[in-house]
PyMOL CGO cylinders between C-alpha atoms (Angstrom):
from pymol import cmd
from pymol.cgo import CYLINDER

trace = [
    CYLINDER, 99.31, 115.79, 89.13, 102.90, 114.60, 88.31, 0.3, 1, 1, 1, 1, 1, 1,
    CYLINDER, 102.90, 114.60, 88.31, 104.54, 112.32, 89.34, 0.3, 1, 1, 1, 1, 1, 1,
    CYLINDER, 104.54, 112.32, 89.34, 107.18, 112.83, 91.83, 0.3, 1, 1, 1, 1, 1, 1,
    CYLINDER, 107.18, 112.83, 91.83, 110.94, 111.70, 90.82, 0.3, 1, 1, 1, 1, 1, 1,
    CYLINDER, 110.94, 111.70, 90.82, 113.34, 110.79, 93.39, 0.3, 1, 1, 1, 1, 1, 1,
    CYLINDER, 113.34, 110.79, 93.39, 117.63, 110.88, 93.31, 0.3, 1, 1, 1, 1, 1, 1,
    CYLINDER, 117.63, 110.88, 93.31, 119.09, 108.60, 95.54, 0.3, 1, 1, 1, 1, 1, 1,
    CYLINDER, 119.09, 108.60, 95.54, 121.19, 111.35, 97.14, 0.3, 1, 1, 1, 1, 1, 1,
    CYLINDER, 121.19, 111.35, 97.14, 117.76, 113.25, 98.75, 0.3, 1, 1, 1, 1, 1, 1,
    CYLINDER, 117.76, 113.25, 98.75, 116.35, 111.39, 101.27, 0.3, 1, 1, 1, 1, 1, 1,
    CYLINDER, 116.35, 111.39, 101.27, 112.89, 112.58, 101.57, 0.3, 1, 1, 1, 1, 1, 1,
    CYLINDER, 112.89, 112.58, 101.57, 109.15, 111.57, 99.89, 0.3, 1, 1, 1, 1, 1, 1,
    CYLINDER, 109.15, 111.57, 99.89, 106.60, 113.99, 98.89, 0.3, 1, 1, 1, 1, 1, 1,
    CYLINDER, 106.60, 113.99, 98.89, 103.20, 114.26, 100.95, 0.3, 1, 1, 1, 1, 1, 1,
    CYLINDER, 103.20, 114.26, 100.95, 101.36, 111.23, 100.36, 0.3, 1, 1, 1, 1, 1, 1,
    CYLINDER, 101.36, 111.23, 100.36, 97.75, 113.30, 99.17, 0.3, 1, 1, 1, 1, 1, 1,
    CYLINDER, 97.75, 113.30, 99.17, 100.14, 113.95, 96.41, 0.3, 1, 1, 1, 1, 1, 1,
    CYLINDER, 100.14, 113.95, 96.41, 99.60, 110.28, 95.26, 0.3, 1, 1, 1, 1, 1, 1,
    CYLINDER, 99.60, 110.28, 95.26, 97.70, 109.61, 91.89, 0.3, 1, 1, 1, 1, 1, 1,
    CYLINDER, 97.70, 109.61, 91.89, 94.30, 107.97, 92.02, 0.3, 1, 1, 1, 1, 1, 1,
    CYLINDER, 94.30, 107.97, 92.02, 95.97, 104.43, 92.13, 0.3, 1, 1, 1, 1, 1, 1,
    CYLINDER, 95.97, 104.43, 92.13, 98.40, 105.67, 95.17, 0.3, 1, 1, 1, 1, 1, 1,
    CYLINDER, 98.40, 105.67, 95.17, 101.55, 105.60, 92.59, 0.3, 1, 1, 1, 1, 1, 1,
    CYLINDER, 101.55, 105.60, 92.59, 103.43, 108.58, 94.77, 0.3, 1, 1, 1, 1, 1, 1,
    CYLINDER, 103.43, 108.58, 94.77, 106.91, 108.24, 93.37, 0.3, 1, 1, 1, 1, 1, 1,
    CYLINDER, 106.91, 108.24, 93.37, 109.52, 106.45, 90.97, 0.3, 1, 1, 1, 1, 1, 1,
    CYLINDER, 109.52, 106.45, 90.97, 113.09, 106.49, 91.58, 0.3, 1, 1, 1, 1, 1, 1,
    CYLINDER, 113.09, 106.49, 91.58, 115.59, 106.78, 94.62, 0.3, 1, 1, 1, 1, 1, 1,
    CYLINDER, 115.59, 106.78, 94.62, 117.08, 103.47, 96.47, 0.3, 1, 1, 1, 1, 1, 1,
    CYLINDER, 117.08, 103.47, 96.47, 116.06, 100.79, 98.78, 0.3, 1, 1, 1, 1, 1, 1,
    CYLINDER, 116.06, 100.79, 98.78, 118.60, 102.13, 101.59, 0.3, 1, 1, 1, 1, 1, 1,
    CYLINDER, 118.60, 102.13, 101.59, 117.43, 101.33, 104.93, 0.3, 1, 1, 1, 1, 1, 1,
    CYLINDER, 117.43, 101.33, 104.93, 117.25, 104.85, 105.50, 0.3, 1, 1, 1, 1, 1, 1,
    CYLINDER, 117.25, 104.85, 105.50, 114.59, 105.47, 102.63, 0.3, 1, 1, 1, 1, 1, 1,
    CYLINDER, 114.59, 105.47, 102.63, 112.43, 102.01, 103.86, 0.3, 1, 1, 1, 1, 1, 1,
    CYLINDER, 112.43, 102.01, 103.86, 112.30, 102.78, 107.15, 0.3, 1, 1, 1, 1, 1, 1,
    CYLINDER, 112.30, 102.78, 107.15, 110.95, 106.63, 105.88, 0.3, 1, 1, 1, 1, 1, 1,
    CYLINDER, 110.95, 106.63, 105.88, 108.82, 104.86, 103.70, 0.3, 1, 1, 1, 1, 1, 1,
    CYLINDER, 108.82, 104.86, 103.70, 106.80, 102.91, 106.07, 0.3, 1, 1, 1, 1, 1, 1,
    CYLINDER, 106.80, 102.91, 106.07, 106.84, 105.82, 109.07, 0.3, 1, 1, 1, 1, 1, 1,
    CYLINDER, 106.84, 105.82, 109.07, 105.12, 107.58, 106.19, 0.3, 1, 1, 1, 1, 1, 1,
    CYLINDER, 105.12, 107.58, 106.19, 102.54, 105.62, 105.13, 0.3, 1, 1, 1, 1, 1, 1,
    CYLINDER, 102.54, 105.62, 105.13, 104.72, 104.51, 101.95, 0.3, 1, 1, 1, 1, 1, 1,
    CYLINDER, 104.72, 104.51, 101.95, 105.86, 101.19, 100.71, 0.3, 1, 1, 1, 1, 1, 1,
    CYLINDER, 105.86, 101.19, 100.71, 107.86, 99.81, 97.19, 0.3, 1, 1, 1, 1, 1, 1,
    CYLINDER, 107.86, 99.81, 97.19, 106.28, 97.99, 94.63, 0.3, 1, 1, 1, 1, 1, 1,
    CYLINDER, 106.28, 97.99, 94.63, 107.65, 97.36, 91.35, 0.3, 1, 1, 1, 1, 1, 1,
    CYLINDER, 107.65, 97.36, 91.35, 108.56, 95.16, 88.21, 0.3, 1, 1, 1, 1, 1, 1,
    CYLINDER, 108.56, 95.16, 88.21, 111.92, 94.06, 87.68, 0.3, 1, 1, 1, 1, 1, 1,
    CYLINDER, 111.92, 94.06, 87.68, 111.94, 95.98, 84.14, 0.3, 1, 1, 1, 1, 1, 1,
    CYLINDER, 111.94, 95.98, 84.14, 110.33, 99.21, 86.17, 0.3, 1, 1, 1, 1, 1, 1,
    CYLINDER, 110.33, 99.21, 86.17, 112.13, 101.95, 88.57, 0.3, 1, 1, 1, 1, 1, 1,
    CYLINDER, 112.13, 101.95, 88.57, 111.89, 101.45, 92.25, 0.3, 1, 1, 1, 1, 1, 1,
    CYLINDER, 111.89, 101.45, 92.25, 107.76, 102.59, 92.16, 0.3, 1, 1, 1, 1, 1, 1,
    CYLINDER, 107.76, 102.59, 92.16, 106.35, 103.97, 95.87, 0.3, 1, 1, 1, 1, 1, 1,
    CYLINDER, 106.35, 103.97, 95.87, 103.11, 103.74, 96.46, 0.3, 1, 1, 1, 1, 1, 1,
    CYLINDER, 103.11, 103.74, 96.46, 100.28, 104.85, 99.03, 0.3, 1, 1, 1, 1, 1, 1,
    CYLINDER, 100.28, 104.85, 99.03, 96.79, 103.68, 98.01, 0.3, 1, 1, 1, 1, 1, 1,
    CYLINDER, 96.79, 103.68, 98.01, 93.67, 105.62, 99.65, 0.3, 1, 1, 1, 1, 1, 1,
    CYLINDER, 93.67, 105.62, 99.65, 91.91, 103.57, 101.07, 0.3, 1, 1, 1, 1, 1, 1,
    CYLINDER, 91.91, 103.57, 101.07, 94.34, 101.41, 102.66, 0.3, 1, 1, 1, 1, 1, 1,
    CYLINDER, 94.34, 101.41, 102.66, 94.10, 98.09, 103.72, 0.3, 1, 1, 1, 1, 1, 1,
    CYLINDER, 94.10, 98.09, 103.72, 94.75, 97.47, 107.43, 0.3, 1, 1, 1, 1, 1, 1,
    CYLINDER, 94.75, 97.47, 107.43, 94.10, 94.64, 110.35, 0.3, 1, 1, 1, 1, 1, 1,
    CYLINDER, 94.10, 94.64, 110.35, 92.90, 95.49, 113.67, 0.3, 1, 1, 1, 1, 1, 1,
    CYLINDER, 92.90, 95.49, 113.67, 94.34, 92.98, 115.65, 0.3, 1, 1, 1, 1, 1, 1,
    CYLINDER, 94.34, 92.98, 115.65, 91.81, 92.46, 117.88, 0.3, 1, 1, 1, 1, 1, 1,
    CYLINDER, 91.81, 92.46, 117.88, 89.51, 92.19, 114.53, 0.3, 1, 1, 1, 1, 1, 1,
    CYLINDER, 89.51, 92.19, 114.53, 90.93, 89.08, 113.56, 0.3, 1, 1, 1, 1, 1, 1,
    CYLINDER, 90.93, 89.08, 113.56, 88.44, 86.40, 112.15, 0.3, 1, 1, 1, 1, 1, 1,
    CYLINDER, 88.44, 86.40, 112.15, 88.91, 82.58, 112.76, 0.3, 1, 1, 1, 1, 1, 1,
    CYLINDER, 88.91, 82.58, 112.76, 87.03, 80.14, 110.88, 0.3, 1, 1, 1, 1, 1, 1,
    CYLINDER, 87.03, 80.14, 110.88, 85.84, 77.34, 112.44, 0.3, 1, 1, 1, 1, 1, 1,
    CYLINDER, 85.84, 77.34, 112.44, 87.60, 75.25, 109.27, 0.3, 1, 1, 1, 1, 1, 1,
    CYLINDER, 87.60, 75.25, 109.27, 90.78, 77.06, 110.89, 0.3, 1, 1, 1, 1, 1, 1,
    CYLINDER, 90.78, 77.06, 110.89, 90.51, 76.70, 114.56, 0.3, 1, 1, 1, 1, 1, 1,
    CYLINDER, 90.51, 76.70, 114.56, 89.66, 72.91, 113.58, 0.3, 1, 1, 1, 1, 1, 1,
    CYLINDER, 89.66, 72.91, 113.58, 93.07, 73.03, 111.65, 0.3, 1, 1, 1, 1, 1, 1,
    CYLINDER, 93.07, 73.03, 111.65, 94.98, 75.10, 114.38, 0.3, 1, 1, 1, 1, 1, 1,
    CYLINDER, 94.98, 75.10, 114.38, 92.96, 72.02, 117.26, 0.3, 1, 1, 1, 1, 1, 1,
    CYLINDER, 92.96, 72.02, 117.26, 94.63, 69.42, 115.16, 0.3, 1, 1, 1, 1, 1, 1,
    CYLINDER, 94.63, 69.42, 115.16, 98.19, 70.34, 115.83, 0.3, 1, 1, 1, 1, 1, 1,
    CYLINDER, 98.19, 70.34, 115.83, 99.75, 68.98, 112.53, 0.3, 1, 1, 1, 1, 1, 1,
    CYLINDER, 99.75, 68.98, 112.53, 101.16, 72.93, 111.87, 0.3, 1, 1, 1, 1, 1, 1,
    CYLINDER, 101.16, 72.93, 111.87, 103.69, 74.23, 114.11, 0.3, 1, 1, 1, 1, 1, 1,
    CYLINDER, 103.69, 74.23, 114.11, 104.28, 77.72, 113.89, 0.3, 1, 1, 1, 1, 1, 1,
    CYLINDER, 104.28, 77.72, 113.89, 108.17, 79.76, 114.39, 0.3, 1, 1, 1, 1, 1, 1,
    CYLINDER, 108.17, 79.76, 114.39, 109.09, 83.20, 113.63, 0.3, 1, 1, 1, 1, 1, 1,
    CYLINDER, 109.09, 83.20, 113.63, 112.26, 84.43, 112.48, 0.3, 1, 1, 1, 1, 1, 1,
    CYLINDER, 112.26, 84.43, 112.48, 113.66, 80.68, 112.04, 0.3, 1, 1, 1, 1, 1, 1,
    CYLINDER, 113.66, 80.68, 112.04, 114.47, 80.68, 108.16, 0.3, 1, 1, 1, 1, 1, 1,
    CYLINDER, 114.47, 80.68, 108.16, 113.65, 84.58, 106.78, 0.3, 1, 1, 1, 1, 1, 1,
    CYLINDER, 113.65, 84.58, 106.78, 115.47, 83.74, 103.34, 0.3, 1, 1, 1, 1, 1, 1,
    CYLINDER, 115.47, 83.74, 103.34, 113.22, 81.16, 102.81, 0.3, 1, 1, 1, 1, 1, 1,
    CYLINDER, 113.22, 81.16, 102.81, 110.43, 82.57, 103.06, 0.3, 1, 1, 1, 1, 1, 1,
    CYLINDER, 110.43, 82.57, 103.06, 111.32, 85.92, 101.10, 0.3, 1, 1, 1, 1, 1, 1,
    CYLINDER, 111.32, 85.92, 101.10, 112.48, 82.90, 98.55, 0.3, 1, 1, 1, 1, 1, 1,
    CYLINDER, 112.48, 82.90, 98.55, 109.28, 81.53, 98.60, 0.3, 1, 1, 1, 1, 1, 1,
    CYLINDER, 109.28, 81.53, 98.60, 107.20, 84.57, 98.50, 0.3, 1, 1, 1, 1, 1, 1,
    CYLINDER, 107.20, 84.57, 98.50, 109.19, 85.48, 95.61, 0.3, 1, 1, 1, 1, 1, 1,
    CYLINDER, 109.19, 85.48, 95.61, 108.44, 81.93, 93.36, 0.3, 1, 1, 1, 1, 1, 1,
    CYLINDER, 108.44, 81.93, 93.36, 104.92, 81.78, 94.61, 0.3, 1, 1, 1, 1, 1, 1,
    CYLINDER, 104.92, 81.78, 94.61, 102.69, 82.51, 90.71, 0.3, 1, 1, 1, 1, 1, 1,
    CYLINDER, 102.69, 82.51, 90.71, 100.26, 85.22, 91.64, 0.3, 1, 1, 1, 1, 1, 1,
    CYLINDER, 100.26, 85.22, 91.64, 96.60, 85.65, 90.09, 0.3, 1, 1, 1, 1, 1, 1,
    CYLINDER, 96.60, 85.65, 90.09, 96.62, 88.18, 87.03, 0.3, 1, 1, 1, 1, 1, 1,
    CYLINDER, 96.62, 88.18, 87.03, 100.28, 89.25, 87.90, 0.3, 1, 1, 1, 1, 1, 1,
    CYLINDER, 100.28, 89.25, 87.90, 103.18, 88.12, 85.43, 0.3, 1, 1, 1, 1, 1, 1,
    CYLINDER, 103.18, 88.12, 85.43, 106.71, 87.66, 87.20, 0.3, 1, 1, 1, 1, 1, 1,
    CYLINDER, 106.71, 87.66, 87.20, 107.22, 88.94, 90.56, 0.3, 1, 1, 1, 1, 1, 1,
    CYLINDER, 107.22, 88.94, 90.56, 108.05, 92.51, 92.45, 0.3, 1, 1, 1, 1, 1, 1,
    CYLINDER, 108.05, 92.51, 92.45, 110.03, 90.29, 95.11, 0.3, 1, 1, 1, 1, 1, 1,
    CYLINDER, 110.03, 90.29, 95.11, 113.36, 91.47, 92.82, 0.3, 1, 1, 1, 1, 1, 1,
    CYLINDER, 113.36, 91.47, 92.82, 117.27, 90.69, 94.01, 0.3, 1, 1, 1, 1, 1, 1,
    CYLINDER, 117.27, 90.69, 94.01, 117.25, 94.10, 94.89, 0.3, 1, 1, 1, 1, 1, 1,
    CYLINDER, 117.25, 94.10, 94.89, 114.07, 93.76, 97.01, 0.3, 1, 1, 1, 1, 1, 1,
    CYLINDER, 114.07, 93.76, 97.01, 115.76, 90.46, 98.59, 0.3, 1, 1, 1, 1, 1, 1,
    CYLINDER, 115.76, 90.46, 98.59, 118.88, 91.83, 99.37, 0.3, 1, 1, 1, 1, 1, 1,
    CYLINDER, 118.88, 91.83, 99.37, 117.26, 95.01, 101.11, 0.3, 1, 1, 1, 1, 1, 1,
    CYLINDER, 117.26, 95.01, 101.11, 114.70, 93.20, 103.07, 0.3, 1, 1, 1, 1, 1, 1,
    CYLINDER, 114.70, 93.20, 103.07, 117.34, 90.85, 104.59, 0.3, 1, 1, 1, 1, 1, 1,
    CYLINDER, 117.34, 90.85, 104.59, 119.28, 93.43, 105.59, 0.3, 1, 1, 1, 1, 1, 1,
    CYLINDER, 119.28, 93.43, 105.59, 116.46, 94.84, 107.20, 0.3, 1, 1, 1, 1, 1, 1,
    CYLINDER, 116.46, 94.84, 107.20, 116.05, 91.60, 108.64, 0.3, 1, 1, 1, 1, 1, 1,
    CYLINDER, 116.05, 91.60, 108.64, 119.32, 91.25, 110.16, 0.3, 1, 1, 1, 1, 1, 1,
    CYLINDER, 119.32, 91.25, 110.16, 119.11, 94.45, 111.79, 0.3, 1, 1, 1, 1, 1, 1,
    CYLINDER, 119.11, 94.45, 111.79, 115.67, 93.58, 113.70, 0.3, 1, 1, 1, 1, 1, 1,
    CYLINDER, 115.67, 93.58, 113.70, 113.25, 95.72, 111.64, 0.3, 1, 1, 1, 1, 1, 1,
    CYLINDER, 113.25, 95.72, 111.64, 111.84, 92.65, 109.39, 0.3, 1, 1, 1, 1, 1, 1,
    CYLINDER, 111.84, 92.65, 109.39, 110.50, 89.60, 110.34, 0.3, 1, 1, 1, 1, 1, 1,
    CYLINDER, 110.50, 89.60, 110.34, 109.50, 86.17, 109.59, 0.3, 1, 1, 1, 1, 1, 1,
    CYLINDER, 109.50, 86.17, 109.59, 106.11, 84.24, 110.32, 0.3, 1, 1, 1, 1, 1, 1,
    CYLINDER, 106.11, 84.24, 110.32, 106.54, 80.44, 109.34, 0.3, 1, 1, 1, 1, 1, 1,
    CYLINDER, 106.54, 80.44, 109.34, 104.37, 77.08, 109.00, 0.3, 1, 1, 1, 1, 1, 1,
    CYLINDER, 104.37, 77.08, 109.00, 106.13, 74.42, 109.59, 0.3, 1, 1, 1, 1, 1, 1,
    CYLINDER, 106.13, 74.42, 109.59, 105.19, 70.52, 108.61, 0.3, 1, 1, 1, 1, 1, 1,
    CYLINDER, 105.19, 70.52, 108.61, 107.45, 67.74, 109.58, 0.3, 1, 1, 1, 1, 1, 1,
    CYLINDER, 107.45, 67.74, 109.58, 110.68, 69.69, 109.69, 0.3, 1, 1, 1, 1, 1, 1,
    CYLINDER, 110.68, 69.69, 109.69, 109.74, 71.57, 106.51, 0.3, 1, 1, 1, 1, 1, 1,
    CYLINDER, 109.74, 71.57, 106.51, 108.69, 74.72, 105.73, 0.3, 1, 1, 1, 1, 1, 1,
    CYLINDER, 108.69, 74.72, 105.73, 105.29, 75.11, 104.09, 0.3, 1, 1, 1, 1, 1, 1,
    CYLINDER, 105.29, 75.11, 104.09, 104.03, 78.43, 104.39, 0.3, 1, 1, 1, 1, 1, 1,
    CYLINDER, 104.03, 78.43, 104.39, 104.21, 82.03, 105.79, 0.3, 1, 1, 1, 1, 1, 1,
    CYLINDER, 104.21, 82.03, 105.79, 104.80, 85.74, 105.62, 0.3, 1, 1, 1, 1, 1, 1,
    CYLINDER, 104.80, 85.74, 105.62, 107.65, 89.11, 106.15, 0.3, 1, 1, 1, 1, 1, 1,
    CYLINDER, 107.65, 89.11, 106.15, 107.04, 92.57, 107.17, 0.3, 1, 1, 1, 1, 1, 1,
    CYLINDER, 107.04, 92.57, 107.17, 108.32, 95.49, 108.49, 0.3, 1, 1, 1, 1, 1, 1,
    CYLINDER, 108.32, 95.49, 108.49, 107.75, 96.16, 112.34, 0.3, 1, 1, 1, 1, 1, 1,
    CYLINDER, 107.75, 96.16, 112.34, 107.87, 99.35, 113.79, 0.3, 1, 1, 1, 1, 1, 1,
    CYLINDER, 107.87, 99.35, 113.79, 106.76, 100.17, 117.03, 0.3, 1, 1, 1, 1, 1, 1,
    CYLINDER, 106.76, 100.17, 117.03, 102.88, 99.02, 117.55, 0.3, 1, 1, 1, 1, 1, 1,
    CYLINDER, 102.88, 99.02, 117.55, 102.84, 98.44, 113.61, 0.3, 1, 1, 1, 1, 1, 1,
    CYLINDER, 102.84, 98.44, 113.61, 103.57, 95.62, 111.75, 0.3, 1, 1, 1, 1, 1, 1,
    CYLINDER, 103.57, 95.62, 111.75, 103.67, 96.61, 107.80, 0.3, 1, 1, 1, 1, 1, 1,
    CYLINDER, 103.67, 96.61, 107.80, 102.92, 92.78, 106.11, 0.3, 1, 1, 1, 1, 1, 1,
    CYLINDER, 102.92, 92.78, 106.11, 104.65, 92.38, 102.32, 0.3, 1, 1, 1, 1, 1, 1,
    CYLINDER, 104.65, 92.38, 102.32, 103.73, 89.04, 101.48, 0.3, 1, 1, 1, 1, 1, 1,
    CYLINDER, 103.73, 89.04, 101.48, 103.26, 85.13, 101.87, 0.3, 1, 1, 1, 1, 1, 1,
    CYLINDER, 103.26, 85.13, 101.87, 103.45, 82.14, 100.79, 0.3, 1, 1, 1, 1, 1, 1,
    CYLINDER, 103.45, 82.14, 100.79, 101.17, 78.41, 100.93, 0.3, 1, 1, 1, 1, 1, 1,
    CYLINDER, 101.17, 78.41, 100.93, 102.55, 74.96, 99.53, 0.3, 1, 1, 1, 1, 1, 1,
    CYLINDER, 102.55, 74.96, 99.53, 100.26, 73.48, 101.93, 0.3, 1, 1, 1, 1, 1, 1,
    CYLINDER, 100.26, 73.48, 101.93, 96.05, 74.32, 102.37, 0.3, 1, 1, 1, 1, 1, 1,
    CYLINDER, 96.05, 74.32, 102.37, 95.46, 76.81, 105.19, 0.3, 1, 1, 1, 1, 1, 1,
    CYLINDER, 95.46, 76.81, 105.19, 99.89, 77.23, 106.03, 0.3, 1, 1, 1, 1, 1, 1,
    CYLINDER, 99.89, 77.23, 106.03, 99.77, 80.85, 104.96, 0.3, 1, 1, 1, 1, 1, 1,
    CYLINDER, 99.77, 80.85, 104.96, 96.31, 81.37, 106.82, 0.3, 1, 1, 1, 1, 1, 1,
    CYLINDER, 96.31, 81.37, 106.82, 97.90, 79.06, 110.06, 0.3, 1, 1, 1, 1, 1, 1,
    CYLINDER, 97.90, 79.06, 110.06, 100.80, 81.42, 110.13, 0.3, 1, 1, 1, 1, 1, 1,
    CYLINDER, 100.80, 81.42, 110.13, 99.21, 84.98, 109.40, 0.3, 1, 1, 1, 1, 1, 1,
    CYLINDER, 99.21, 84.98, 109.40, 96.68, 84.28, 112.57, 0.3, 1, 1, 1, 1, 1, 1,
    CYLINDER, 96.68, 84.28, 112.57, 99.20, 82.96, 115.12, 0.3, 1, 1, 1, 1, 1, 1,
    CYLINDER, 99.20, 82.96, 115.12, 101.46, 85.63, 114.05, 0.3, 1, 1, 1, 1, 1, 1,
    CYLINDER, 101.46, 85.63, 114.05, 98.36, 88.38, 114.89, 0.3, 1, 1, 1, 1, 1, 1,
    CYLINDER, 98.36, 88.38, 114.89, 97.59, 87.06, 118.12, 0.3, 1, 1, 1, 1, 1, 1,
    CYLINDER, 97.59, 87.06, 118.12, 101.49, 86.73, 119.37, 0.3, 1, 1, 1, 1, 1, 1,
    CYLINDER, 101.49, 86.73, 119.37, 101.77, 90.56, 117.65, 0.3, 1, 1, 1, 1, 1, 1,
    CYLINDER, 101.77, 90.56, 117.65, 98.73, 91.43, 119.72, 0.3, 1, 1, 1, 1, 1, 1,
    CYLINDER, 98.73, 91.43, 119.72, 99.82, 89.73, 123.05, 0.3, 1, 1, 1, 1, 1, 1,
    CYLINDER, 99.82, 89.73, 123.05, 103.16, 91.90, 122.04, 0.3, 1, 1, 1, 1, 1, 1,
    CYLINDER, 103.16, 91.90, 122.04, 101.13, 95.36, 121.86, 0.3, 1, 1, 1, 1, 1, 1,
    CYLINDER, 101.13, 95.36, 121.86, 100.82, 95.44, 118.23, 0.3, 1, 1, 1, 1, 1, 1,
    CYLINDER, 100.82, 95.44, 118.23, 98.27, 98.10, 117.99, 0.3, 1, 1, 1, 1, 1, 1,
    CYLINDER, 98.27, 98.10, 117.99, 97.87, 97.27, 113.95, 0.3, 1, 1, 1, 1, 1, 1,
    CYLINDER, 97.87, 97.27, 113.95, 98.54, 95.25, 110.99, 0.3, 1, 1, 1, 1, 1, 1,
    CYLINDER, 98.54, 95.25, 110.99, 99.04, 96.91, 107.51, 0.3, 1, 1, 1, 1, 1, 1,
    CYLINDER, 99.04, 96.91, 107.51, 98.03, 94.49, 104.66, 0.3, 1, 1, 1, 1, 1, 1,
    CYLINDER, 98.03, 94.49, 104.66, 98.53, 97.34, 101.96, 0.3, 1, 1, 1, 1, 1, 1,
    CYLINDER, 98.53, 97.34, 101.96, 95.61, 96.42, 99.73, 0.3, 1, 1, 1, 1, 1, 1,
    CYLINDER, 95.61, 96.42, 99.73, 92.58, 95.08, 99.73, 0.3, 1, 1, 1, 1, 1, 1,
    CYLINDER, 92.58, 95.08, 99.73, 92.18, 90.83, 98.59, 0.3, 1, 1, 1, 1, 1, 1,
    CYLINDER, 92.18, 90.83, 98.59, 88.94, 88.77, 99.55, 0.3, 1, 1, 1, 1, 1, 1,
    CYLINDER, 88.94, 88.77, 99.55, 91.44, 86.51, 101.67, 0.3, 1, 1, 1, 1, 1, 1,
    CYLINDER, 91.44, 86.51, 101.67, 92.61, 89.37, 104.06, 0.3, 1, 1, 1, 1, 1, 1,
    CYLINDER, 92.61, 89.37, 104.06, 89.11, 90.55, 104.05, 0.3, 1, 1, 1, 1, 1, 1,
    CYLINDER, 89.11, 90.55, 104.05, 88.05, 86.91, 105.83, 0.3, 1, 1, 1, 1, 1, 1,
    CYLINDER, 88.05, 86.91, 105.83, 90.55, 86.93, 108.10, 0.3, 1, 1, 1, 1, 1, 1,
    CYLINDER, 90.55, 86.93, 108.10, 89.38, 90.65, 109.49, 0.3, 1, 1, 1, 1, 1, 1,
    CYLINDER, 89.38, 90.65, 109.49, 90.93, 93.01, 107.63, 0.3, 1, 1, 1, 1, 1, 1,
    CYLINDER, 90.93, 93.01, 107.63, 89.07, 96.15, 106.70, 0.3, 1, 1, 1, 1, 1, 1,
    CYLINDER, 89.07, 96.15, 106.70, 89.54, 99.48, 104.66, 0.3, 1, 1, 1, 1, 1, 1,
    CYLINDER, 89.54, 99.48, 104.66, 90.53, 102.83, 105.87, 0.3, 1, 1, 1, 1, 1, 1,
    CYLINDER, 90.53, 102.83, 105.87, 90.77, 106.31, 104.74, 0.3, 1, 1, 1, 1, 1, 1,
    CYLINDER, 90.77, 106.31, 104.74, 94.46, 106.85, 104.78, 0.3, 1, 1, 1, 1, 1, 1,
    CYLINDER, 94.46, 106.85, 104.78, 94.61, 110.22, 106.50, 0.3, 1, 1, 1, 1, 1, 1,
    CYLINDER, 94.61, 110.22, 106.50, 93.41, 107.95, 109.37, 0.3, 1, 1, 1, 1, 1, 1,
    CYLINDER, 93.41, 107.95, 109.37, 95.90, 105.70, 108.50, 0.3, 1, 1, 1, 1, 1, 1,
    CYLINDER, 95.90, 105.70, 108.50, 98.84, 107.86, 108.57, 0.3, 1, 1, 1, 1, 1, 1,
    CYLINDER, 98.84, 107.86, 108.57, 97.08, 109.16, 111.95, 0.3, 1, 1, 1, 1, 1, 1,
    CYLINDER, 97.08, 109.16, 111.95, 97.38, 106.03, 113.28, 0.3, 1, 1, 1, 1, 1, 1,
    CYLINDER, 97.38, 106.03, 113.28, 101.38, 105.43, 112.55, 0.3, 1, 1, 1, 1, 1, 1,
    CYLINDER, 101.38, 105.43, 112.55, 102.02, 108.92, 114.21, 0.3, 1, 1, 1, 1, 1, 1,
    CYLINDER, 102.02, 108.92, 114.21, 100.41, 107.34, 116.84, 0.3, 1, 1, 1, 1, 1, 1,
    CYLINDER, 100.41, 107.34, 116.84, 101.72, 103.60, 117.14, 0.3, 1, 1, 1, 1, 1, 1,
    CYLINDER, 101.72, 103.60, 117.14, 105.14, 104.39, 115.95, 0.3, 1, 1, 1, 1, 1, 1,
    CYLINDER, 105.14, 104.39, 115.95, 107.59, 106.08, 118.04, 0.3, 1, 1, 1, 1, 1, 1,
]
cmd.load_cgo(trace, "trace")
């Protein structure tokens, strides 16, 4: 099957069981709030290299968090008892987009967090669609995550750690305060041992996309 090219002037995607065996759906288009917010209503999200076109993707299975799923180590609810992590949302968004995007990743050369990718996502930010999880250590900030929140979903892009367990500290009170919020579920996009011990599971995607007709309004 092709693959589907996109002009920024036509807002639209193509069905996502059109994606290739990877979930690659698309190349091409913008990162115009318009086309994001599609995106992720659609079961879609960007992922690219800064030498690549804006790339779309929508793996099968996908990757998701039931929030009432959510695993706690004993390790972590020893780390959480001891208080020395205090946990903020939406406090210092750049930063943590910033430090997502220097964070080295295993087997992955350079980064997908582009300017392009910054300056979209903050904008997103500023209008109330993304949002900020943070760790925070004696007045500085030493790990967390962004996303995309829509409705009961929360869509997660990535995080960061320059301290053991801050990404893990954040990602967990950030679940349960989503939960106590209605959050109906988490989308971690694809699959990693870590997400896997904190509760995350696969999915077919038809359920998946199921589910966002459901949870988002």
């Amino acid at each position: 099957m092709p693959l589907h090219l996109l002009r920024n002037k036509d807002l639209w995607f193509p069905p996502v069981s059109e994606s290739l065996e990877d979930g690659l759906l698309a190349a091409g288009g913008d990162l115009s709030t318009e086309r994001l917010l599609l995106a992720y209503r659609s079961g879609i999200f960007p992922w690219f290299s800064e030498e690549d076109p804006i790339l779309w993707w929508s793996p099968d299975p996908r990757c998701v968090l039931f929030p009432e799923a959510l695993k706690i180590s004993k390790s972590m609810q020893q780390v959480i008892r001891k208080g020395d992590f205090e946990f903020r949302t939406n406090t210092a968004f750049t930063s943590v987009i910033g430090h997502c995007r220097a964070t080295p990743r295993r087997d992955q050369d350079g980064t997908w967090i582009t300017d392009e990718i910054i300056h979209a996502y903050t904008h997103l930010h500023h209008l109330g669609y993304a949002h900020s999880a943070e760790t925070w250590h004696n007045g500085q900030l030493v790990g967390g995550l962004y996303g995309i929140r829509l409705g009961k979903v929360f869509f997660g892009e990535s995080m960061f750690s320059s301290a053991s367990n801050a990404s893990k500290f954040a990602f967990i009170q950030y679940v349960q305060q989503l939960k106590a919020e209605g959050v109906q579920l988490v989308d971690c996009q694809v699959h990693t041992q870590h997400l896997e011990s904190l509760g995350a599971t696969m999915i077919p995607r038809e359920q998946f996309i199921e589910l966002l007709q459901q949870f988002i309004p």
